[in-house]
DRENTORVEX-544349 format. One record per residue: x, y, z of N, C-alpha, C in turn; residue number from 1; residue in three letters. Coordinates in steps of 0.05 Angstrom, whole numbers, plus 5000, padded with zeros to 4 digits. Example, Ala and Ser with C-alpha at 12.3 -4.5 7.8 and 13.67 -1.06 7.14 Angstrom:
// DRENTORVEX-544349
REC	5264	4886	5156	5246	4910	5156	5264	4934	5156	1	ALA
REC	5257	4955	5142	5273	4979	5143	5258	5001	5157	2	SER
This chain:
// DRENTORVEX-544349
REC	1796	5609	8949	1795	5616	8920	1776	5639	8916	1	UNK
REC	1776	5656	8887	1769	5673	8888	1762	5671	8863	2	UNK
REC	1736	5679	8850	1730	5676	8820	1726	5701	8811	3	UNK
REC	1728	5724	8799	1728	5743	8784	1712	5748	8761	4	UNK
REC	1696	5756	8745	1693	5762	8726	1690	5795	8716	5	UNK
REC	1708	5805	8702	1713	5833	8700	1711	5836	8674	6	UNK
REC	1692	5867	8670	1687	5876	8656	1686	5858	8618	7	UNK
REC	1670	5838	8627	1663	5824	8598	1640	5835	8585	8	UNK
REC	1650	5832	8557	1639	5846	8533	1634	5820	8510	9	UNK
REC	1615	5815	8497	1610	5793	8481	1591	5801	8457	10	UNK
REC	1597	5798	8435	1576	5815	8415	1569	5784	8400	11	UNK
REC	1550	5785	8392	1543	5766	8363	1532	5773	8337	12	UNK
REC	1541	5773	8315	1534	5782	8293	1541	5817	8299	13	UNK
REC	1554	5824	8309	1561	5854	8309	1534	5868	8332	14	UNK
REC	1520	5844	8348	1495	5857	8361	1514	5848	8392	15	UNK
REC	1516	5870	8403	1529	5870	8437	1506	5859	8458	16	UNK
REC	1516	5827	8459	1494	5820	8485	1501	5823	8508	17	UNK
REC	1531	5830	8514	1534	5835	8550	1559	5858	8543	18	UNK
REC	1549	5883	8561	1567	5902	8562	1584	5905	8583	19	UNK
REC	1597	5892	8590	1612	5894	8614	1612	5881	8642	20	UNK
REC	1606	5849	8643	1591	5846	8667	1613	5848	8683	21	UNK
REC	1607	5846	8705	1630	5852	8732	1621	5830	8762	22	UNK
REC	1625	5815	8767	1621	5798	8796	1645	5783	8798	23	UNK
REC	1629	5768	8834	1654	5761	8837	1638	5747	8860	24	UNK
REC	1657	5715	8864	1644	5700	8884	1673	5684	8887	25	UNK
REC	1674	5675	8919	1696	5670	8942	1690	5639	8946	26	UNK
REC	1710	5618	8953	1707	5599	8968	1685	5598	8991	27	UNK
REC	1671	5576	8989	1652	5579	9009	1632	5597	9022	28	UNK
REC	1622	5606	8989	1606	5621	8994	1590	5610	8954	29	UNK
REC	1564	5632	8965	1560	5622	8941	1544	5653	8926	30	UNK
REC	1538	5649	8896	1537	5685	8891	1505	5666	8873	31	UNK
REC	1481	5689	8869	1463	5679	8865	1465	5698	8829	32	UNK
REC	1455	5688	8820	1475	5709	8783	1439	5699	8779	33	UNK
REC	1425	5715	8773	1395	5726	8769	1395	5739	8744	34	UNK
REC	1370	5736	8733	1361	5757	8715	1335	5744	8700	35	UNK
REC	1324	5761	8687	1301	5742	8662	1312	5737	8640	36	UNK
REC	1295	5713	8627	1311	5697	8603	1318	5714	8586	37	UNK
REC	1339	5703	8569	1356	5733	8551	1368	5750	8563	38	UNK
REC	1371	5755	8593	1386	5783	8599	1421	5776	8604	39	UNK
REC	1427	5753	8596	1458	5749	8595	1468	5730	8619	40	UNK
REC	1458	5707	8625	1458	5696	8654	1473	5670	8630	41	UNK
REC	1461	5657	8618	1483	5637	8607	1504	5644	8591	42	UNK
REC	1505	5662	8574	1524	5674	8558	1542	5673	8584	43	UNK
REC	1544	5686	8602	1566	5692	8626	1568	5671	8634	44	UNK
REC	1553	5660	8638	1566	5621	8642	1587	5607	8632	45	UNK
REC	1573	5607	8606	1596	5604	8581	1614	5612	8565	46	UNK
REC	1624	5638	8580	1651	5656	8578	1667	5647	8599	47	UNK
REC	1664	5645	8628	1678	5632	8648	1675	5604	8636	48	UNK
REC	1672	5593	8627	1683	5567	8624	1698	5557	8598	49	UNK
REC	1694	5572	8584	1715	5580	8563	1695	5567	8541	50	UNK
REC	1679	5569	8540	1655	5553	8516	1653	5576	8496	51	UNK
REC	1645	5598	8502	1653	5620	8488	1677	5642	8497	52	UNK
REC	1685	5651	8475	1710	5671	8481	1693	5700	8483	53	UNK
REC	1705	5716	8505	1703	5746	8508	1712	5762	8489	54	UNK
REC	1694	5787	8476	1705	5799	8461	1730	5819	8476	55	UNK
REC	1721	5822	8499	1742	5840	8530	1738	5827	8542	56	UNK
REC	1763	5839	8564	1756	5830	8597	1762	5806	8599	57	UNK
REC	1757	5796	8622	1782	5770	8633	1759	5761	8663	58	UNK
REC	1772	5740	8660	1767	5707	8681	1786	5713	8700	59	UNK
REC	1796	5716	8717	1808	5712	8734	1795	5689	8758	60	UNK
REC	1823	5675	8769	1823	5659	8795	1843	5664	8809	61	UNK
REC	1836	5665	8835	1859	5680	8848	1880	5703	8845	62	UNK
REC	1877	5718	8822	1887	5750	8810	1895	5733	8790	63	UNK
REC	1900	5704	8769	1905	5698	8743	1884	5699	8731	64	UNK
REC	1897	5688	8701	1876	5679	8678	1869	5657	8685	65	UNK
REC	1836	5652	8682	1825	5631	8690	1820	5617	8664	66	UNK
REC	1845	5585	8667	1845	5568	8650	1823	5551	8663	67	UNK
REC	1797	5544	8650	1781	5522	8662	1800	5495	8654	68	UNK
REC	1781	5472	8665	1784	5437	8654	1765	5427	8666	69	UNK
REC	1768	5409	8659	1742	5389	8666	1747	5381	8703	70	UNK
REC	1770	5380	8708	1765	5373	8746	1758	5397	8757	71	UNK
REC	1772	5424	8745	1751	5445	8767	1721	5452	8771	72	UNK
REC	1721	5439	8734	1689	5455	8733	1667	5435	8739	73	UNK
REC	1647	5441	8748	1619	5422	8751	1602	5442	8744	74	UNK
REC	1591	5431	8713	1563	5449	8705	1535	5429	8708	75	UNK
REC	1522	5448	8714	1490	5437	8715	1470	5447	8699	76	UNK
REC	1467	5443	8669	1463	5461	8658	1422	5458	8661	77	UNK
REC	1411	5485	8648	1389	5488	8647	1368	5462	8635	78	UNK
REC	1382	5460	8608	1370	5434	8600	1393	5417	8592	79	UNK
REC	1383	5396	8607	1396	5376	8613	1404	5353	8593	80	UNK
REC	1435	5344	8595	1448	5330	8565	1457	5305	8564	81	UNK
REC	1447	5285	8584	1459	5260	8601	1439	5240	8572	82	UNK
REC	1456	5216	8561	1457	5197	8539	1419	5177	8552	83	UNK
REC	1397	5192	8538	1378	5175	8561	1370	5144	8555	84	UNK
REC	1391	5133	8532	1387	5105	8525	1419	5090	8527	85	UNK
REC	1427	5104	8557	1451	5092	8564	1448	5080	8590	86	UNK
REC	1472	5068	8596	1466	5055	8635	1478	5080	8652	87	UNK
REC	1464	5080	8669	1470	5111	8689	1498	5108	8695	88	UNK
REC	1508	5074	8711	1538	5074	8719	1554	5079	8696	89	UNK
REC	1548	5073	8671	1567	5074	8650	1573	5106	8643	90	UNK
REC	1552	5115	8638	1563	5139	8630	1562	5166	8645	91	UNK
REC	1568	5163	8676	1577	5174	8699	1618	5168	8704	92	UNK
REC	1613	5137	8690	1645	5142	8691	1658	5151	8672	93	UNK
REC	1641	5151	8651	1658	5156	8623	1658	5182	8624	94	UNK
REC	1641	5202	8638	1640	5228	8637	1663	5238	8662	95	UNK
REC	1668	5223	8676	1692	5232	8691	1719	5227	8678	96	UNK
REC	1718	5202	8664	1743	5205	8645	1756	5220	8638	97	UNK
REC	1738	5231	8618	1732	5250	8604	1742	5275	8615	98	UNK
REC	1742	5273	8648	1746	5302	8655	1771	5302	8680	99	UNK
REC	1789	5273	8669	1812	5276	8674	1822	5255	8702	100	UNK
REC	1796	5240	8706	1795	5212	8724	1802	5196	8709	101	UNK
REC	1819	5176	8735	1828	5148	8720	1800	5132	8732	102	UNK
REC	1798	5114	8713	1777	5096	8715	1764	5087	8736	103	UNK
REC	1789	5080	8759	1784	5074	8792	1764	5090	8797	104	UNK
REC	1773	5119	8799	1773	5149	8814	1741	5156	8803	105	UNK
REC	1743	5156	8786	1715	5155	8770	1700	5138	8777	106	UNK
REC	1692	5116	8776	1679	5086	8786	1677	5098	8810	107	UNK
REC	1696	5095	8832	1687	5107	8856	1676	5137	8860	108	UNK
REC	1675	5151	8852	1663	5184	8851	1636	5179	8845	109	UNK
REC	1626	5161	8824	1604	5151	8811	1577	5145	8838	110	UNK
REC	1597	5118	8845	1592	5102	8866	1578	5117	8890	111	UNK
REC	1599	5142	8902	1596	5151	8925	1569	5180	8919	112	UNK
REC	1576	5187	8892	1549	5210	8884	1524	5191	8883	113	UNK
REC	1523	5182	8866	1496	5167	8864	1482	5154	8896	114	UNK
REC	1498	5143	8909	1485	5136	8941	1480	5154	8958	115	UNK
REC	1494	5182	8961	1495	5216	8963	1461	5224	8953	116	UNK
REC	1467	5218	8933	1444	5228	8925	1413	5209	8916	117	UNK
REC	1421	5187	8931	1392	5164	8935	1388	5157	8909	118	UNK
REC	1396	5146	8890	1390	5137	8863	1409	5114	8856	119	UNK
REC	1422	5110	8881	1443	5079	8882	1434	5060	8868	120	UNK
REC	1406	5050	8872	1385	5027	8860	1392	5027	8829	121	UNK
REC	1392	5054	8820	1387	5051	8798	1418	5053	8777	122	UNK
REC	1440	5047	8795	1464	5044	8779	1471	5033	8748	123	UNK
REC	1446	5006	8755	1460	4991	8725	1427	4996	8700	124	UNK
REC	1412	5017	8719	1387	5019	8695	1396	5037	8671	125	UNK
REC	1378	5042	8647	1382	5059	8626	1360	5086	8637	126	UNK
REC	1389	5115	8632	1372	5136	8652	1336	5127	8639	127	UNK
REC	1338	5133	8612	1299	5134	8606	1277	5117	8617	128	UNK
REC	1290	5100	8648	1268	5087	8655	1270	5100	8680	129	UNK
REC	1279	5118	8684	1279	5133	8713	1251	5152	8710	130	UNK
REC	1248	5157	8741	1225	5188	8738	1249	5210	8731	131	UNK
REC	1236	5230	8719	1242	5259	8722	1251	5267	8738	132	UNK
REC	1249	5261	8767	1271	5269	8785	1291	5258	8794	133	UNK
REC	1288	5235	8785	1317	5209	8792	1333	5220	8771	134	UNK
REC	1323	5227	8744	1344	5230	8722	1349	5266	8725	135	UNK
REC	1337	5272	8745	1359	5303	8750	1379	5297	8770	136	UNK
REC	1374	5280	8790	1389	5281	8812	1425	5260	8801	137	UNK
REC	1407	5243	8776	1439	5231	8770	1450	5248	8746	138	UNK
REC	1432	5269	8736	1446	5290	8727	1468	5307	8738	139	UNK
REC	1459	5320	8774	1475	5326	8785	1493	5310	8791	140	UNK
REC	1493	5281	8801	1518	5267	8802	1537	5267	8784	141	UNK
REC	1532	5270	8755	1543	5276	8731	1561	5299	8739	142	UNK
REC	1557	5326	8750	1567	5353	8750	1582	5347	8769	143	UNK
REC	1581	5329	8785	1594	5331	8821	1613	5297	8814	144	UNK
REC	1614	5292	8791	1632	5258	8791	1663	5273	8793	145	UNK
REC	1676	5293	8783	1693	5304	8785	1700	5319	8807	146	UNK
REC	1685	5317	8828	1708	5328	8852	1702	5359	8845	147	UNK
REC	1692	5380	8830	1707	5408	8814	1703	5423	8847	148	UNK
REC	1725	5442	8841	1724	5463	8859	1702	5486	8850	149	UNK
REC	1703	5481	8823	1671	5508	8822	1646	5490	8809	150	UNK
REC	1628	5504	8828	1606	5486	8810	1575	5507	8801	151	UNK
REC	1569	5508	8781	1552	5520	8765	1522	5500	8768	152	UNK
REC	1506	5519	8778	1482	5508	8776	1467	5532	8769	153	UNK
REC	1446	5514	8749	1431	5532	8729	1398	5514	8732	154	UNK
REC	1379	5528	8752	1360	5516	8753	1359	5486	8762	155	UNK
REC	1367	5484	8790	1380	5452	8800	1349	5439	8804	156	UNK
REC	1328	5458	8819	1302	5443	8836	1283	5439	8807	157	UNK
REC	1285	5444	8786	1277	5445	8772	1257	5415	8760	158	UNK
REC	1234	5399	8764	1219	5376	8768	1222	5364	8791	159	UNK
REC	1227	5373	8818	1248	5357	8838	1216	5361	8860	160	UNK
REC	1204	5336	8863	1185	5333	8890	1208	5349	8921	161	UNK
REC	1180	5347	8937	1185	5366	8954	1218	5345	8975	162	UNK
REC	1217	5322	8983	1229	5307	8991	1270	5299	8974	163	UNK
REC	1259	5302	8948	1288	5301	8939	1288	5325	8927	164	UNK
REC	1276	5355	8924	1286	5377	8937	1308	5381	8960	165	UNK
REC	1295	5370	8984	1311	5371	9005	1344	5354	9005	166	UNK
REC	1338	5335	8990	1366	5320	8984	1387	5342	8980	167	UNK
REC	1375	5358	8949	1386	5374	8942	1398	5397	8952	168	UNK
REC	1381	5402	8966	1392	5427	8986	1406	5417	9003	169	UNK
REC	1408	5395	9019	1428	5386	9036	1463	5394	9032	170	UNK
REC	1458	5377	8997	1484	5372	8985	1490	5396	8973	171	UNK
REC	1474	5423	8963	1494	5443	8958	1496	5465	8983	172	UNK
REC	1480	5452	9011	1500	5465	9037	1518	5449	9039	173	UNK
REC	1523	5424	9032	1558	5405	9038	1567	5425	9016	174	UNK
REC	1565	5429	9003	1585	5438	8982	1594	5468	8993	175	UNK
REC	1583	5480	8995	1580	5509	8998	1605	5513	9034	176	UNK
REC	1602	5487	9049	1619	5479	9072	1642	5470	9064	177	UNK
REC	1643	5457	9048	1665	5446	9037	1692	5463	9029	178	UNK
REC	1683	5487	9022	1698	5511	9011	1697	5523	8983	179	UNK
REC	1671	5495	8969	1676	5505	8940	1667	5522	8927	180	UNK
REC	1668	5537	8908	1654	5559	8893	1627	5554	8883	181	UNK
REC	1616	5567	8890	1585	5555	8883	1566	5581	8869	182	UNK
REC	1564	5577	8841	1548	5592	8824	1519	5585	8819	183	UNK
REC	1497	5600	8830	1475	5590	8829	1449	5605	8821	184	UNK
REC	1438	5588	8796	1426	5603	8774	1398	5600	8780	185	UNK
REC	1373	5612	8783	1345	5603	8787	1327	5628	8784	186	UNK
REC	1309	5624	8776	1281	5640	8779	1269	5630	8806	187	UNK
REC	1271	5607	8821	1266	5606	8838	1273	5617	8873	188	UNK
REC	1259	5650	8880	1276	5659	8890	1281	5650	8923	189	UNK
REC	1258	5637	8929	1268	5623	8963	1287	5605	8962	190	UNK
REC	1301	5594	8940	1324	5582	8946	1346	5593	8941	191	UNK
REC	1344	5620	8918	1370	5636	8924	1384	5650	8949	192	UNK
REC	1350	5648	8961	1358	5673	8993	1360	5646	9010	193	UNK
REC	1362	5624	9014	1369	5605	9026	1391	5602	9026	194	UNK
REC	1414	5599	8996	1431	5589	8996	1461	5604	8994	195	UNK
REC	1448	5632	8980	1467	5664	8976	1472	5676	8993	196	UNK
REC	1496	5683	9002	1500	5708	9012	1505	5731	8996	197	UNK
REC	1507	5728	8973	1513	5752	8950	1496	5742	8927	198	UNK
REC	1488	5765	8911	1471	5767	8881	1483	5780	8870	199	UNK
REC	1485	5775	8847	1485	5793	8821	1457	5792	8806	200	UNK
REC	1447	5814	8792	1430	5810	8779	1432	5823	8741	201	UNK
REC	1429	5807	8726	1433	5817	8701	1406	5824	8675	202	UNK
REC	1414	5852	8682	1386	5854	8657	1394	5874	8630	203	UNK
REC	1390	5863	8610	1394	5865	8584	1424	5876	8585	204	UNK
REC	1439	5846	8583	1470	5848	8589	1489	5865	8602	205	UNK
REC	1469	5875	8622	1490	5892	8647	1484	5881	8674	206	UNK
REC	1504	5887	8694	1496	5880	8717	1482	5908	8727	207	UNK
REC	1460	5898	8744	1444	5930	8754	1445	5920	8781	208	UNK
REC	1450	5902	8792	1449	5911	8823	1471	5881	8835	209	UNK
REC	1486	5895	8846	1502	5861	8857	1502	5870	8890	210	UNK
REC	1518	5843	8909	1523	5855	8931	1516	5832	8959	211	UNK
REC	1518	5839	8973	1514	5826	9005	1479	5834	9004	212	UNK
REC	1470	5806	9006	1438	5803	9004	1414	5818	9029	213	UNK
REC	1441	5822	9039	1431	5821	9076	1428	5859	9073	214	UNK
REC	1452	5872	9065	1451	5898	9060	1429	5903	9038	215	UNK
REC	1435	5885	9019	1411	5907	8991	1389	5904	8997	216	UNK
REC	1390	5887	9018	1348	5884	9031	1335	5911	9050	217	UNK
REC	1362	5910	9066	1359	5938	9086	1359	5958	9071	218	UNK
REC	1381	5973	9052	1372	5995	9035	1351	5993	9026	219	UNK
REC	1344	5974	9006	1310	5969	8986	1288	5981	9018	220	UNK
REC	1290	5962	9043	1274	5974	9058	1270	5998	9076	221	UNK
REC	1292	6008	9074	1302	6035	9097	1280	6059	9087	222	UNK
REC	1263	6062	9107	1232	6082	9108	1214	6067	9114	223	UNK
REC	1215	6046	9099	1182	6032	9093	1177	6013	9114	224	UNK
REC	1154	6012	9117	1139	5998	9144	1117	5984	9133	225	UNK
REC	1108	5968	9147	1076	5953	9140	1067	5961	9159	226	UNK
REC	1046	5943	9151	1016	5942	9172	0993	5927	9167	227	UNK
REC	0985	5915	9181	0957	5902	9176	0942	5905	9204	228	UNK
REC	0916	5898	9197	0893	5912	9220	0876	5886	9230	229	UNK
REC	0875	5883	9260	0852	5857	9254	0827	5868	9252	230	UNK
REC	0817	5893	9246	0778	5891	9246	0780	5901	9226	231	UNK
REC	0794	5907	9209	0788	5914	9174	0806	5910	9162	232	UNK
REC	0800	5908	9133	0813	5897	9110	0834	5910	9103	233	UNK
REC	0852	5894	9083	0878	5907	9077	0871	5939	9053	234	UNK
REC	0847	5936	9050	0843	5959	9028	0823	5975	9040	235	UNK
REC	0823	5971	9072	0810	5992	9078	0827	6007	9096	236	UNK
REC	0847	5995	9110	0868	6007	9116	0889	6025	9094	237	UNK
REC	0882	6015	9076	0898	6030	9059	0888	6055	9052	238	UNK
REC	0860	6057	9057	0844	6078	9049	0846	6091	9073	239	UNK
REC	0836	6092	9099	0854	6104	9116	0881	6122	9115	240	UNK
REC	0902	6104	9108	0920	6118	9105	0930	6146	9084	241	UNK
REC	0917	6137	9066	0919	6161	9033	0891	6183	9042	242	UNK
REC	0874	6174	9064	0857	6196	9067	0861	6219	9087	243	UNK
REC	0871	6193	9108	0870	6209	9134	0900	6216	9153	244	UNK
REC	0915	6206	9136	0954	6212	9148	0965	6214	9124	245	UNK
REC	0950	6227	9103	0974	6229	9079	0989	6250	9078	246	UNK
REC	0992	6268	9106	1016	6281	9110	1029	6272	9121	247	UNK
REC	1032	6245	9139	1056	6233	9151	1064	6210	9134	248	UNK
REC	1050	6183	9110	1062	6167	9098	1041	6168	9065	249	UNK
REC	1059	6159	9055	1060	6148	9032	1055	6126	9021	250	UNK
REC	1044	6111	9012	1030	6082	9009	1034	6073	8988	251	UNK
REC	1054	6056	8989	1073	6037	8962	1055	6024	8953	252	UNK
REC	1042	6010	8975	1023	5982	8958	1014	5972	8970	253	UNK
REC	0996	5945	8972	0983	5929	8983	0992	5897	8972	254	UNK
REC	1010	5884	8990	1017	5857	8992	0994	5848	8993	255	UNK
REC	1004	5819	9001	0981	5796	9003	0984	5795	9030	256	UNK
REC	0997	5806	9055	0993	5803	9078	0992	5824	9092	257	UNK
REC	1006	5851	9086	1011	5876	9095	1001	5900	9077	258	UNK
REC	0999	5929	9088	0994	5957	9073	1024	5966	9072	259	UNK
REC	1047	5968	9045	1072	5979	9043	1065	6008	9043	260	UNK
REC	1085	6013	9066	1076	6048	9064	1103	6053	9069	261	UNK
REC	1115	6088	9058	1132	6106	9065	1124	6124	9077	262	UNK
REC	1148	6125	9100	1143	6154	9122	1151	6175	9109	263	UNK
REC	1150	6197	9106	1155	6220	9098	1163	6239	9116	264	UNK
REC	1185	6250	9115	1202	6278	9130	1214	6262	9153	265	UNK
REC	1207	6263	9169	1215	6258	9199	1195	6237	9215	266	UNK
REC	1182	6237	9201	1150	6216	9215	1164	6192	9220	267	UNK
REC	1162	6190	9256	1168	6163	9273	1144	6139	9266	268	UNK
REC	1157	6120	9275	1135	6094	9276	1115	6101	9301	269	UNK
REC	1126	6113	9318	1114	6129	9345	1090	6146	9336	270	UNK
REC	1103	6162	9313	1083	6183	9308	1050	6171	9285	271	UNK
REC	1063	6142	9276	1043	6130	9256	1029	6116	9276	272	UNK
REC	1035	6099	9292	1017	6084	9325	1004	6095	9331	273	UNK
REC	1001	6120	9342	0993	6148	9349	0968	6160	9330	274	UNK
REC	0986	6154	9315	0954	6166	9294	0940	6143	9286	275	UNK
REC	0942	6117	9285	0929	6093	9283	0908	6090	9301	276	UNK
REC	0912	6101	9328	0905	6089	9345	0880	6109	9357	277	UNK
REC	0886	6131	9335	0857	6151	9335	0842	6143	9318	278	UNK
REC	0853	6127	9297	0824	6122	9280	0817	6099	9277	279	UNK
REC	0819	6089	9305	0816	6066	9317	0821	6040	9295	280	UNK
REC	0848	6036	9296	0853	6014	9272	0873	6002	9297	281	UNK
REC	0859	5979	9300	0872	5955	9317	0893	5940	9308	282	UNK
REC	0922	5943	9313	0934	5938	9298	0950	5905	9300	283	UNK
REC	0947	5888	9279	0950	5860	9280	0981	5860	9280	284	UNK
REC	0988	5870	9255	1025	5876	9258	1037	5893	9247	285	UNK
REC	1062	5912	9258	1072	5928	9243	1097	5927	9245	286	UNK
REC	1113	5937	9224	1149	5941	9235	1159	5947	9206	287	UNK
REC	1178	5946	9210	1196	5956	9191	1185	5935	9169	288	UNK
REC	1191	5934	9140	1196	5934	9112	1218	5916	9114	289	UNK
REC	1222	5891	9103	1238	5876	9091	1235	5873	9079	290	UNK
REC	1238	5873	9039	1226	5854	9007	1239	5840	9017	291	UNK
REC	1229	5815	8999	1240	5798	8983	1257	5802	8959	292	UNK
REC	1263	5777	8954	1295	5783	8936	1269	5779	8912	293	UNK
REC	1246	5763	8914	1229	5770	8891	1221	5802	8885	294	UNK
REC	1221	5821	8900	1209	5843	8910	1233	5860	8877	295	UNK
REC	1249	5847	8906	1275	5868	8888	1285	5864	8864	296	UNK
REC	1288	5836	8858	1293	5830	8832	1266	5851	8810	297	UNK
REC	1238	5850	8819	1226	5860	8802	1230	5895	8793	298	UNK
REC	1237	5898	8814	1246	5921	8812	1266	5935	8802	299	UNK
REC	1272	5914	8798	1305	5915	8776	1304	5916	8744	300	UNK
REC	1287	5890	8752	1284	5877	8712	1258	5894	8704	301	UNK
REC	1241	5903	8718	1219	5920	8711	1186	5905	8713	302	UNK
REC	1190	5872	8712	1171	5854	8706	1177	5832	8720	303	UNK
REC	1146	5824	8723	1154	5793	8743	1144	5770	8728	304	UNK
REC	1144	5776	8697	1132	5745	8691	1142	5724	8687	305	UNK
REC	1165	5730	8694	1192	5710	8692	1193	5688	8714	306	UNK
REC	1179	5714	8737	1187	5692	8773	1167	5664	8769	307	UNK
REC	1179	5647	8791	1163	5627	8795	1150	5624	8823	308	UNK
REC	1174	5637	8837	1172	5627	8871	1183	5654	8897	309	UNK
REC	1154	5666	8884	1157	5687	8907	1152	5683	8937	310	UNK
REC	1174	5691	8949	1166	5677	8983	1144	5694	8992	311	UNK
REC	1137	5691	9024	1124	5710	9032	1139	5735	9044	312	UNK
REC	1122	5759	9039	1128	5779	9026	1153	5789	9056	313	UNK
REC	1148	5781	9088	1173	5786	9098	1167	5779	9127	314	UNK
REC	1184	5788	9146	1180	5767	9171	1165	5792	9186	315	UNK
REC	1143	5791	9201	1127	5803	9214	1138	5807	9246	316	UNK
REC	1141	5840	9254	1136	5845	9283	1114	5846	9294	317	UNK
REC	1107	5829	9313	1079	5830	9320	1073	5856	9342	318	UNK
REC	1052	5871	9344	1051	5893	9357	1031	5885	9386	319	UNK
């Protein structure tokens, strides 16, 4: 399967919140749809699912119009809408009903999510006597009682201890194996680059950067190199560099573990070793420049006060 979304356009009150978005995510794979709050990440949610109508542009599945229903779709929404003075089994089946299960089919889907996802115990409780993370995880059972071939997650780790985190991530790599379409929404970016092979990123209702995660890391890095020193500091190497080779690099910044620098003209890593190694800076590690998808996202949206979960900053060649 193949999900589409082309050139959508959506105005409210005559004010245009998304001009055109454009992505696209495949069976068994999953697309990471980013941005900071307000930049058009649920609106696009809720155009593919038909909750709101497009003023342009089209849904496609498989080159058609994408009619949703309740068995394809599984949403996980941001804030969460599960009855919390009901019984968890009861209204896990009534919500599959609902979405086109016969009662059996449902009862059992119920059954097999909730033990899936360790909160079996609590089948016949009312959700509001659960913790905060029992009542997200039979939230997701909620999204996943239907079998759907696409499933929307919007901030899944969201209250989730470090242990039924891991649950979590188990079950949206079964899913993601399984073949199903997997849309996945977070400020949290070590689990986008865990679980994406593709991003889109949306800021103030356009897409500005989509693509194969693996490529837009190598372009974002292609020049740039680190470095760190073991007998001096990261800001004295940096001073080094802007004093004493600022005809061979350029100096982006100072991480929390490395000096980001650009080579300039032709200048080898050969030719920066070389000159390191005259002004006697012992070198702990150097190599190429990988961001993070936190790196890049900021670079996109302009601001990072949005992030939550910046990884570390990239994987080190040791010299």
């Amino acid at each position: 399967m193949k999900l589409e979304v082309k050139d959508i356009k959506k105005s409210f009150e005559g004010n245009e919140i998304l001009h055109g978005i454009n992505f696209e995510v495949e069976s068994g794979k999953a697309l990471g749809l980013l941005g900071r709050n307000g930049a058009g990440k649920t609106t696009s949610i809720r155009i593919i699912m038909d909750v709101f109508h497009a003023d342009s542009g089209e849904v496609l599945l498989d080159g058609d119009k994408f009619k949703p229903d309740g068995r394809k779709f599984g949403y996980l929404p941001e804030e969460r809408g599960l009855y919390p003075k009901r019984v968890v089994k009861e209204q896990l089946i009534y919500l599959g009903m609902l979405r086109g299960l016969g009662k059996k089919e449902a009862s059992a889907n119920t059954e097999k999510w909730l033990k899936r996802l360790g909160v079996d115990e609590y089948t016949d409780r009312k959700l509001d006597t659960l913790s905060k993370g029992n009542q997200q995880k039979v939230q997701l059972a909620a999204t996943l009682v239907g079998e759907p071939e696409i499933v929307i997650l919007d901030e899944p780790f969201s209250g989730l201890d470090p242990v039924n985190s891991q649950i979590l991530k188990d079950v949206i790599s079964e899913l993601i194996e399984e073949g199903r379409i997997v849309i996945f929404s977070s400020h949290q970016m070590s689990y986008v680059e865990e679980f994406c092979e593709n991003i889109a990123i949306i800021n103030k209702g356009e897409v500005v950067l989509k693509g194969h995660l693996d490529d837009i890391k190598t372009e974002y890095g292609k020049g740039r190199k680190k470095l760190a020193a073991s007998n001096m500091s990261l800001d004295e190497v940096r001073n080094i560099l802007e004093s004493k080779l600022s005809s061979l690099v350029r100096v982006e910044r100072v991480s929390k573990h490395h000096v980001i620098f650009e080579c300039k003209g032709t200048t080898s890593g050969w030719d920066i070793l070389e000159a390191l190694k005259k002004e006697n800076i012992e070198i702990k590690s150097f190599g190429d420049y990988e961001p993070s998808l936190n790196d890049i996202f900021v670079t996109c949206v302009g601001e990072e006060d949005e992030i939550s979960d910046a990884k570390n900053d990239d994987k080190e060649v040791q010299a």
